[in-house]
C-alpha positions, 0 to 999 in steps of 0.5 A, a space after each residue: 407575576 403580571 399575566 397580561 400579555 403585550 402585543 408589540 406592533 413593530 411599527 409603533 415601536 420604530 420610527 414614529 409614523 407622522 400623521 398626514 395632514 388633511 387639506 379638506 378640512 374646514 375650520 371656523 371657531 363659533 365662539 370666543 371666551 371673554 368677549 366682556 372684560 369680566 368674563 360672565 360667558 366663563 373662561 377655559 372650558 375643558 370638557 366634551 361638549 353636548 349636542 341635543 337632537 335640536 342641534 343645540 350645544 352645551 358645555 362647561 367652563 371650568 371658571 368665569 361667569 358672574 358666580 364668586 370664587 373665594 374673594 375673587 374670580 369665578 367658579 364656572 359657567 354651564 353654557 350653550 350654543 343654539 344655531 339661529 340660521 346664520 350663526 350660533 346664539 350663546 347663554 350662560 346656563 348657569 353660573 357657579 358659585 352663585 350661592 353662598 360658599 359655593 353650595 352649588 359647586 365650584 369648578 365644571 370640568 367633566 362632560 354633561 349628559 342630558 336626559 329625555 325630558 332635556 335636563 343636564 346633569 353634570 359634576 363639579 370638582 370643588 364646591 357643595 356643601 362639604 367644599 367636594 364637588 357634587 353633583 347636579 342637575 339643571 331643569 328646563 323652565 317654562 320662561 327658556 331658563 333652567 332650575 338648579 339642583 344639587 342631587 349629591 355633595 360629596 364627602 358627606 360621609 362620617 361628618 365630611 372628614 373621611 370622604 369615604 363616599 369620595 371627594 373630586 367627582 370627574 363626569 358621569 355615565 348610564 346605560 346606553 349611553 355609549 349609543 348615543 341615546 340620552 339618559 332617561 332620568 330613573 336608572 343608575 349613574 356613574 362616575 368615579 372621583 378623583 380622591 377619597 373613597 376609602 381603599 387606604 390611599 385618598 385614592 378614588 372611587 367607583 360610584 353609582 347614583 340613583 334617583 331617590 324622593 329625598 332632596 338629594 339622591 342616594 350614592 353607593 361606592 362600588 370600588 374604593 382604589 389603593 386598598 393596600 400597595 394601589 396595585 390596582 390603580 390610582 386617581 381614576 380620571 376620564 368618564 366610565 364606559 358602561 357595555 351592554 353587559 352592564 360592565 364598567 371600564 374605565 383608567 386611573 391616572 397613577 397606580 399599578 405595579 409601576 406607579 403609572 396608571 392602570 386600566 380596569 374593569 368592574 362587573 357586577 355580580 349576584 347580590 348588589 356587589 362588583 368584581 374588580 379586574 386590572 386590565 392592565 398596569 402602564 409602563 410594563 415596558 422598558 422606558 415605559 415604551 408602552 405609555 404612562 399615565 392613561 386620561 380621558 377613560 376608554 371607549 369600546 368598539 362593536 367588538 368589545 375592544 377597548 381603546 384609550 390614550 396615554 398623556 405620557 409614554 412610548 418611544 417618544 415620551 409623548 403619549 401613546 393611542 392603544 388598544 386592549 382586548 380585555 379578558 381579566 388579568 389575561 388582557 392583551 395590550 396593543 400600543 396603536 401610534 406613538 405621538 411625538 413632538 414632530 407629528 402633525 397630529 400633536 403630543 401629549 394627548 389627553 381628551 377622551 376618543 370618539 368613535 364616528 360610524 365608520 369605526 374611525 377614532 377621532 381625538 384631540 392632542 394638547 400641544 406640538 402639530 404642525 405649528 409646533 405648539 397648539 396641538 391638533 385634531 387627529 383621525 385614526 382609521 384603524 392602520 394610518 393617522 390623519 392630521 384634521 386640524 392643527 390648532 395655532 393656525 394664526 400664531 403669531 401674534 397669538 393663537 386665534 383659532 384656539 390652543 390645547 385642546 383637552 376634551 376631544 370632539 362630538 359630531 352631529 348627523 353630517 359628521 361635522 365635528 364640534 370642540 373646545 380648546 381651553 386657550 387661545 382666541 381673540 381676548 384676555 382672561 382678567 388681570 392675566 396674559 392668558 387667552 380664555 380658549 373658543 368653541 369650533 366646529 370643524 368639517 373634516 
């Protein structure tokens, strides 16, 4: 019998409630992917990008660069953005699939972290040297370039046939990351991966790594998903959140008791091992009015609520924002806004939130808003919605100014917001009809 409580608000469960879009905003795309006809700057970036406490910008793109993918194409570029005074200077940190067989990785698509020395670190979902994903690290050098190194390469396990130490990695978390401090290169990361793990499904895993003398460093699961019927969860996506507890939250895109996703909480307990909690199973309710198919993780307030977005679901199958106040299987759920295809602050959500210092969630949508198909940046204060930014500004011809965002925003000490959409702008990926997407900045 599921024990978690639902909290309906009845607003969100009448009429959709639109956002209002802002007039104040200032928008301006800093880059453009593509620029060469060979795309060497890379193409589609799809994770949050990374500012340092010079200003710089890094990012990742899930393809192009000057690496090999197979026998064409490109496996992903690490990149970065220096303000020069009158604009912003782009390099390519380093190109994917740069080594043989795409030792070094293939495909970027989970945010970077940095450490106090300056070196980034950072997930691949293919490549290494079981063909996995791994994990690596890129060191400043003292000619302005960066060092490689691969620190993990998953499916290592059993021979690299069983992936039971996962296979798929999505980003990375530490301790204190959720107030904004960098890494500082000796404690635990963790992360979770997409497949593998062991639990029975090829459902994913919870892991932990930590730094070791050898070449690479040493990984733990401490949560393999689907160990029986995946009640508990499926496919986790979106990066971790790690509490002052040392607790985990995190979502799975498919499991619970209705194959919908779910919402989890690892704690650590005496001995080196985790407990496993399922805060709550998606689509619960008729129609799955609740949403369906959490992404982009959760992120947690001063008072320990956790808040997250579903791709899918509520009144409109459009996506739902939703809070949940966790207490183990006593966990109550409250659905927040229903997004639907008619809102200025888009549909079909699928970015990780971030929180500014007056509490105010701010994300991303991947498509609708008030130009009907590139979607928006929204702010949500706790009781009302706010349009920021509707992508596709300049359609027609095309979508210059960006279209579907997919890895949310940061923001610098000004409260200006940066992010990345994965098409739209002013070129053409090779051989394709497809825009490459753009870095923006956007001044709410």
């Amino acid at each position: 019998m599921r024990s978690i409580r639902v909290a309906m608000i009845a607003l969100a469960l009448a009429a959709p409630v639109c956002a209002m879009p802002s007039s104040a905003s200032t928008y301006k795309v800093l880059h453009n992917f593509c620029a060469k006809a060979t795309c060497p700057d890379g193409y589609w970036p799809r994770a949050r990008l990374l500012r340092d406490g010079a200003g710089n910008i890094y990012g990742t793109t899930l393809l192009g660069g000057s690496g090999k993918f197979h026998d064409s194409g490109s496996g992903g570029t690490v990149f970065r953005l220096s303000p020069n005074g009158s604009g912003w200077t782009f390099h390519v940190l380093h190109n994917f699939c740069a080594q043989a067989t795409c030792a070094d990785g293939n495909m970027p698509q989970s945010d970077l972290i940095i450490d106090t020395a300056g070196k980034l670190y950072g997930t691949t979902v293919y490549g290494g040297a079981n063909g996995w994903g791994v994990v690596f690290r890129l060191k400043p050098s003292g000619s302005g370039g960066y060092s490689f190194k691969v620190l993990y390469n998953f499916c290592s396990v059993n021979g690299g046939k069983s992936c039971l130490d996962g296979a798929a990695p999505n980003g990375l978390t530490y301790a204190g990351a959720s107030s904004g401090a960098p890494y500082d290169g000796v404690s635990p990361l963790y992360g979770t991966t997409q497949h593998g793990g062991g639990g029975g499904g090829d459902a994913g895993a919870v892991f932990s790594l930590t730094p070791s003398k050898s070449q690479y460093w040493n990984e733990t699961v401490l949560y393999a998903f689907c160990p029986t019927d995946c009640s508990d969860g499926a496919s986790p996506t979106g990066p971790l959140w790690l509490d002052g507890a040392g607790n985990l939250f995190g979502t799975a895109y498919d499991g619970g008791d209705n194959q919908r996703g779910t919402a989890f909480e690892l704690a650590p307990v005496a001995g080196g091992s985790w407990n496993f909690a399922r805060l709550y199973s998606f689509c619960a309710e008729s129609g799955c009015a609740d949403g369906e198919l959490p992404v982009g993780g959760v992120i947690m307030d001063s008072a320990g609520n956790l808040f997250g977005q579903t791709d899918s679901g509520g009144d409109n199958f459009q996506g739902v924002l939703y809070k949940i106040v966790p207490n183990g299987a006593s966990s109550t759920y409250v659905p927040l806004h229903l997004f639907c295809g008619t809102c200025a602050e888009g549909m079909n959500p699928q970015s990780s939130l971030f929180m500014d210092g007056s509490g105010n969630i701010i994300a991303t949508s991947g498509s609708g808003g008030l130009n009907g198909r590139g979607g928006a940046v929204y702010r949500w204060n706790g009781n009302t919605m706010e349009a920021l930014y509707s992508f596709c500004a300049t359609y027609p011809p095309s979508c210059l100014d960006g279209n579907h965002s997919e890895a949310g925003v940061t923001s610098d000490n000004a409260g200006n917001l940066f992010g990345t959409t994965v098409y739209g702008g002013h070129h053409k990926v090779p051989g394709t009809n497809s825009p490459p997407g753009v870095v923006f900045e956007l001044t709410p």
